[in-house]
C-alpha positions in Angstrom: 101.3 104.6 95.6 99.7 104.0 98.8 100.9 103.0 102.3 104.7 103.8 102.0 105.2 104.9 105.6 101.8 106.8 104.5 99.8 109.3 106.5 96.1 108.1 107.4 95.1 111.8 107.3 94.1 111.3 103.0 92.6 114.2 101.5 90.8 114.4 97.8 92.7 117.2 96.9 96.0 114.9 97.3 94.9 112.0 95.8 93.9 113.6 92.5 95.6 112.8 89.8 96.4 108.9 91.1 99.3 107.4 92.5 98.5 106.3 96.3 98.8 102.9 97.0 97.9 100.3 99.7 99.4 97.8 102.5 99.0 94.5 102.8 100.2 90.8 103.8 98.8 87.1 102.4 96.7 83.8 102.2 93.5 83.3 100.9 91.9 81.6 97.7 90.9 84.0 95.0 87.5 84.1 94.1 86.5 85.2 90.6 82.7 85.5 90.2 80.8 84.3 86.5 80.1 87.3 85.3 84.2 88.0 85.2 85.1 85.2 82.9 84.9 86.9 79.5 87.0 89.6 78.3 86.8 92.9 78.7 86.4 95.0 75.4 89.3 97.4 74.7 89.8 99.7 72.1 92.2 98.6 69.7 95.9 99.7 69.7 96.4 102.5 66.8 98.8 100.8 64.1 101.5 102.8 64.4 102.2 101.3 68.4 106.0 101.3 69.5 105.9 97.3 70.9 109.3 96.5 72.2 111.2 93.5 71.2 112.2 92.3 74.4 110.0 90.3 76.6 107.4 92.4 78.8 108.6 93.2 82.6 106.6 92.5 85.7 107.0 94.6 88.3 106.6 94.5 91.8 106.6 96.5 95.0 108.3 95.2 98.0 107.4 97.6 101.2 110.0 97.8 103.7 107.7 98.1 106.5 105.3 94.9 105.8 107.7 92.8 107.6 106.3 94.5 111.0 102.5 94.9 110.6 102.0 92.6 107.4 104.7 89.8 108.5 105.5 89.7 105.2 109.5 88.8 104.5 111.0 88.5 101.2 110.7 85.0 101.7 107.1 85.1 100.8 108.4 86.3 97.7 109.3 82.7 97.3 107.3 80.7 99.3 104.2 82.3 96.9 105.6 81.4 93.2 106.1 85.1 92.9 109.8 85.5 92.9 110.1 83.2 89.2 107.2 85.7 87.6 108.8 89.0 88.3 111.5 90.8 86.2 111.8 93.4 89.0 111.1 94.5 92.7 111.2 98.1 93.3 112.4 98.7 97.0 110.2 100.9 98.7 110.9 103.6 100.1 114.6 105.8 100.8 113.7 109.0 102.1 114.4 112.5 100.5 115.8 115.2 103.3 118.0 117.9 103.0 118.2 117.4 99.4 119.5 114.4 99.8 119.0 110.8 99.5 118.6 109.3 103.5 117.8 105.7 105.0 114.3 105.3 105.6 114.1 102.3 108.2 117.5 101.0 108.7 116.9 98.4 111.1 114.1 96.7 108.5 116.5 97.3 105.6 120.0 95.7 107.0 120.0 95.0 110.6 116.8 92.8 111.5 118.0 89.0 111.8 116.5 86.6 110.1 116.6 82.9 111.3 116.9 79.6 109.2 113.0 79.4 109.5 113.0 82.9 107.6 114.8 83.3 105.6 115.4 82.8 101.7 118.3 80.3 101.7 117.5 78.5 104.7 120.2 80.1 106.7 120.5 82.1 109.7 122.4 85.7 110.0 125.1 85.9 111.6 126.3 88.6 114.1 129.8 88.8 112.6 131.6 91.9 112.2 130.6 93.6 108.8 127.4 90.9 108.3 124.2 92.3 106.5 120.9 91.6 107.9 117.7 92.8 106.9 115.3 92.8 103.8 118.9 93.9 102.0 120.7 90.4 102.9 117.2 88.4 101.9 116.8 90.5 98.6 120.6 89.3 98.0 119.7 85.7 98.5 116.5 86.0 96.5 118.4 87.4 93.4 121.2 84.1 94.0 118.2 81.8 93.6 116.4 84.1 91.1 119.1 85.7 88.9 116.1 86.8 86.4 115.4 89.6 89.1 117.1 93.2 89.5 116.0 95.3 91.8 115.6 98.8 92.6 115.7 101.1 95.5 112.9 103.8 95.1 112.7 106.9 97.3 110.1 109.5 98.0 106.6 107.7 98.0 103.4 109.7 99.0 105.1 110.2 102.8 108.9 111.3 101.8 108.3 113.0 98.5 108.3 116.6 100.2 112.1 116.7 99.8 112.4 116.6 96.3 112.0 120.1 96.1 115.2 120.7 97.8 116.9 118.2 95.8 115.7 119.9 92.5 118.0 123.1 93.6 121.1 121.1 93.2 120.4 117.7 90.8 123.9 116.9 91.1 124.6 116.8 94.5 121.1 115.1 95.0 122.3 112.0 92.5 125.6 112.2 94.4 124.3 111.2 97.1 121.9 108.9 95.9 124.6 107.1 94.5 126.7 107.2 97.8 123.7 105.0 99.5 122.5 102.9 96.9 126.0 101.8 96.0 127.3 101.4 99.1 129.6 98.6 99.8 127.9 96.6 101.9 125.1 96.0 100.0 125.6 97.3 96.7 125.5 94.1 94.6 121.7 94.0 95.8 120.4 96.9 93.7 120.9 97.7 90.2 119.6 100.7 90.2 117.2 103.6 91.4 113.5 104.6 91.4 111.8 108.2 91.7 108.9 108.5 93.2 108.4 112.3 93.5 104.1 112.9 94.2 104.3 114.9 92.4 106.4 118.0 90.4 104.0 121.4 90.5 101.4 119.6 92.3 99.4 122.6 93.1 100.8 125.0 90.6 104.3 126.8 91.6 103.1 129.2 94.1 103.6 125.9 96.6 106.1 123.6 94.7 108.6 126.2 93.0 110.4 123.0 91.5 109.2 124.4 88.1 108.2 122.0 84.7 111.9 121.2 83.9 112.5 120.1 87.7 111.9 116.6 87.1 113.7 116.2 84.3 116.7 117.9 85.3 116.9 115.6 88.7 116.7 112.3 86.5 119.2 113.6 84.4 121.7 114.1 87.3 120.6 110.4 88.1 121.2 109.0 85.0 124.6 110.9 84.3 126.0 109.9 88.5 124.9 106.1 87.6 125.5 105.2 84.3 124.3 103.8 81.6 124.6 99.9 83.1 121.9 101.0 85.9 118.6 101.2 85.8 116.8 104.6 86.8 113.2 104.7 86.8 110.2 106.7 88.0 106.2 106.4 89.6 104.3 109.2 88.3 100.8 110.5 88.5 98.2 108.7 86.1 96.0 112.1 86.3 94.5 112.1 82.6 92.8 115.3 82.8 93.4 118.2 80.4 95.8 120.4 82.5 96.2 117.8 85.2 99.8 116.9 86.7 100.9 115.3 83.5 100.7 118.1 82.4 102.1 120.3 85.1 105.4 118.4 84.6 107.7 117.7 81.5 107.9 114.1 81.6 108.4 113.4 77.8 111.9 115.0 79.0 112.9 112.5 81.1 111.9 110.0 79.2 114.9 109.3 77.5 117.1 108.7 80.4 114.6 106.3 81.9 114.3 103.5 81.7 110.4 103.0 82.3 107.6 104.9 83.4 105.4 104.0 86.1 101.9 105.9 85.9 100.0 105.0 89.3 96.6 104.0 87.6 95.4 103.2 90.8 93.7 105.2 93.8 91.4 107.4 91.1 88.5 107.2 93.9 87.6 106.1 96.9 86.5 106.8 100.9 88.7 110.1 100.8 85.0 111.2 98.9 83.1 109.8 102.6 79.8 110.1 101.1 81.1 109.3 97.4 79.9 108.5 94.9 81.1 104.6 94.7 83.7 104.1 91.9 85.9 101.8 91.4 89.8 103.0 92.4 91.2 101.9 89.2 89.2 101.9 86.0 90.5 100.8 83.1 88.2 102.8 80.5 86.0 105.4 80.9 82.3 104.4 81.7 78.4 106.4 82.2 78.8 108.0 85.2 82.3 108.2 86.2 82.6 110.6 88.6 85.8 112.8 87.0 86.1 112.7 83.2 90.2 111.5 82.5 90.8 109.5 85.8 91.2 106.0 84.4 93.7 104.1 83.2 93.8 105.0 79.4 93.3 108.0 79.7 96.7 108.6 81.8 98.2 106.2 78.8 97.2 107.9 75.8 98.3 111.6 77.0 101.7 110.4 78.2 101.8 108.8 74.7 100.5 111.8 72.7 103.5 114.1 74.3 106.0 111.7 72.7 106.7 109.1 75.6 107.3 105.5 73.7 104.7 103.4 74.6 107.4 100.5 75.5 108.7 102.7 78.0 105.3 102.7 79.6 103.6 100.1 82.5 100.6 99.7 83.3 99.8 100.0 86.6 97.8 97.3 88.9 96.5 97.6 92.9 96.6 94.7 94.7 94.0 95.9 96.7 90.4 97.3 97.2 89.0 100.7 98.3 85.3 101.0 99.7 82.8 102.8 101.5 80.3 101.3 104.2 76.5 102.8 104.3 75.8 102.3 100.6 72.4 100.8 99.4 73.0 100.8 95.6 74.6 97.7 94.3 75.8 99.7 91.0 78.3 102.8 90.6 77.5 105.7 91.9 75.7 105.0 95.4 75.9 106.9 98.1 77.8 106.2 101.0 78.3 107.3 105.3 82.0 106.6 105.4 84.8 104.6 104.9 84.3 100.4 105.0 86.8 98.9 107.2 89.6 97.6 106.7 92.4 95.4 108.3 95.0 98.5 108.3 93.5 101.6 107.3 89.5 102.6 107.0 88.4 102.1 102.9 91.5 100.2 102.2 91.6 96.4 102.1 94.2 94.2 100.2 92.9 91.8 97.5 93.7 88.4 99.3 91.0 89.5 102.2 88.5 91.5 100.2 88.1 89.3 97.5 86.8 86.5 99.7 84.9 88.9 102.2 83.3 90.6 99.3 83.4 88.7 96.4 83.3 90.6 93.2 79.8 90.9 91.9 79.8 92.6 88.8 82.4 94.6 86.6 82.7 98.4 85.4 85.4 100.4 83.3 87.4 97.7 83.0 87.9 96.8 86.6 85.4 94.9 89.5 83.5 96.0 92.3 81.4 94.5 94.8 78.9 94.9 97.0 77.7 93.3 100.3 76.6 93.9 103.5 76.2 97.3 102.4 79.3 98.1 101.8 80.9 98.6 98.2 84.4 97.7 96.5 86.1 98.2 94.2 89.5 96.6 92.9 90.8 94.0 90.5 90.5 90.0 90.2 92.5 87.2 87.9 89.5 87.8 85.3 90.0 91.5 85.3 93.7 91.8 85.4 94.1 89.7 82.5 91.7 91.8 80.3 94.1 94.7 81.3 96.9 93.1 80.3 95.4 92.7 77.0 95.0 95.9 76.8 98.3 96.6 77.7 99.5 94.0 75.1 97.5 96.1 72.1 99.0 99.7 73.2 102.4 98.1 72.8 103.0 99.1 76.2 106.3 97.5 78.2 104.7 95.7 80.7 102.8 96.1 84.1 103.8 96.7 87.7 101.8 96.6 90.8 101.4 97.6 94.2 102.1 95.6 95.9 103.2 92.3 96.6 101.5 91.2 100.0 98.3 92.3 99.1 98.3 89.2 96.6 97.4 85.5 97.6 99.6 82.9 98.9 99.5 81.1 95.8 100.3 84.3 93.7 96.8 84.1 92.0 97.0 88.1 91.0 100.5 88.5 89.9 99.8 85.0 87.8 97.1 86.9 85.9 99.9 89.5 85.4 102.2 87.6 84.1 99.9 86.7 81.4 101.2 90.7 79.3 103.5 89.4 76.7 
């Protein structure tokens, strides 16, 4: 997952295998080009799919940091339509030091006041002894208005993951303390739960990760015995579909059990951390002629974490609420050459969907996903049109829903996470 207090200095070595995601904040109308309006052809679910009963979830990322350079505030949440779509925000990010669970930002998280103007409710903060401020006092008013929503606090994220290695020596003490912040009085009626985001177990074998295959699993077992069964404990994980890739570095079908879904990151499979390319889109659906890695899309990810034994309703399929692109290019199509990364409001070869997609409008469609080219420059990310093919496809591999990254990269009017809500 991109952006999460997330270092500009991207490599193609760390981004393999999926799973960085964007920043972002919000207005503009989308635009959804002709050649989007009919479906996208997806392989039909296998009969023996494991569709769960309950209705799908929608998921959604709420960055800590986008209230400073993205000015966006849980009330946008709100204000959007996006608070009565979504099952669940995941809180990101809690840091990971010293084998422990830590604060990331607290003044964002409970000490930032928030006036009438913005806040949920209406109401200002107060400076009284004891009072919480912060995104933590606006997600509590949020789930008052919108009891439909829980909420839960990941940690790690591409920036804080590094100290999940030192948790993994002692699980116990790790959920321990976990549990100690997350649950702690002050705000612990906001979250109902936790979320791992650990990028990732054995990323480049164990001569530089030591954790080991089991790592992972024995750290959400520790968080799953500290918080109960009422809780929810979750977990991001790479989408890296290739044969002896990081799904299969790590023993995920472990964990599995004790979680209560699975987020693969089928996002961020290319982009400008390849300067010269060749253009792809960052999250393909399906495989397509001339893909530049063989297993980096979407179903790829899917159907190896459902071939180790992971139920496909504990699965969600992952959306980017953004675009990645490259300046210099000449080829309209895939697979053009490039100078550099395009630019972007925050970060070179990153741009969120609500800027790009009016910028660049989408002009044609591969793998599943959109891309665009003007100016020379080339995109690639997802529409309305696009996003509701996925969720189709989503709907015939039984999977549990989707989640995406992340909410201010969307819309005012909510138009991407509308298309979402279309799974189920």
């Amino acid at each position: 997952m991109r952006y999460r207090p997330v270092s500009s200095a991207l490599t193609a070595v760390a981004l393999l295998g999926a799973g960085l995601l964007p920043a972002v904040g919000a207005s503009a109308a989308p635009q959804v080009e002709p050649s989007e309006q009919s479906a996208l052809t997806v392989r039909e679910a296998p009969a023996a799919v494991n569709a769960p009963a309950a209705a799908k979830r929608v998921v959604g990322y709420f960055t800590e940091w986008g209230v400073y350079d993205r000015n966006y505030h849980v009330k946008n949440i709100k204000t959007s339509g996006s608070a009565s779509k979504l099952t669940n925000i995941v809180y990101a990010f809690g840091n990971t030091t010293g084998g422990r669970c830590t604060m990331g930002d607290s003044y964002a998280a409970y000490d930032k006041a928030y006036d009438a103007a913005g806040s949920v409710d209406g109401v200002a903060d107060t400076w009284d002894a004891g009072a919480l401020r912060g995104n933590f006092n606006q997600l509590r008013k949020l789930k008052r208005e919108f009891p439909n929503i829980k909420v839960v606090w990941s940690f790690g994220g591409w920036t804080w993951s590094g100290g999940f290695t030192e948790a993994a020596k002692n699980p116990t003490a790790f959920a321990n303390s976990c549990y100690s912040l997350v649950e702690d009085p002050r705000w612990a009626d906001v979250f109902d739960g936790i979320d791992i985001d650990w990028e990732y177990p054995n990323a480049c074998g164990l001569s530089c990760d030591n954790s080991g295959p089991n790592a992972f699993n024995n750290v959400i077992t520790a968080l799953r015995n500290r918080f109960g069964s009422s809780a929810l404990v979750t977990a991001a994980i790479t989408a890296d579909g290739t044969n002896g890739g990081k799904i299969d570095a790590t023993n995920y079908a472990a964990a599995a059990p004790k979680l209560d879904w699975i987020m693969p990151m089928t996002y961020d499979y290319f982009g400008a951390f390849n300067a010269q390319g060749p253009t792809a889109p960052h999250s393909p659906l399906t495989s397509y002629n001339g893909i530049p890695q063989a297993g980096f899309h979407s179903d790829a990810a899917i159907q190896k974490l459902k071939s180790k034994g992971i139920p496909a309703s504990k699965l969600l399929l992952g959306i980017g609420f953004y675009g990645r692109g490259w300046t210099g290019v000449t080829q309209a199509a895939p697979g053009g050459r490039a100078t550099g990364a395009a630019p972007g409001k925050y970060e070179a070869g990153i741009e969120d969907y609500k800027l790009i997609s009016t910028r660049c409008p989408s002009t044609g469609t591969v793998g599943g996903t959109a891309y665009a080219f003007c100016n020379g420059q080339w995109w690639g990310y997802d529409t309305p049109a696009t996003i509701r093919s996925k969720m189709t496809y989503a709907n015939q591999q039984g999977l549990g829903g989707a989640f995406f990254w992340e909410l201010s990269g969307d819309t005012a009017n909510g138009s991407l996470i509308t298309a979402v809500k279309t799974i189920g």
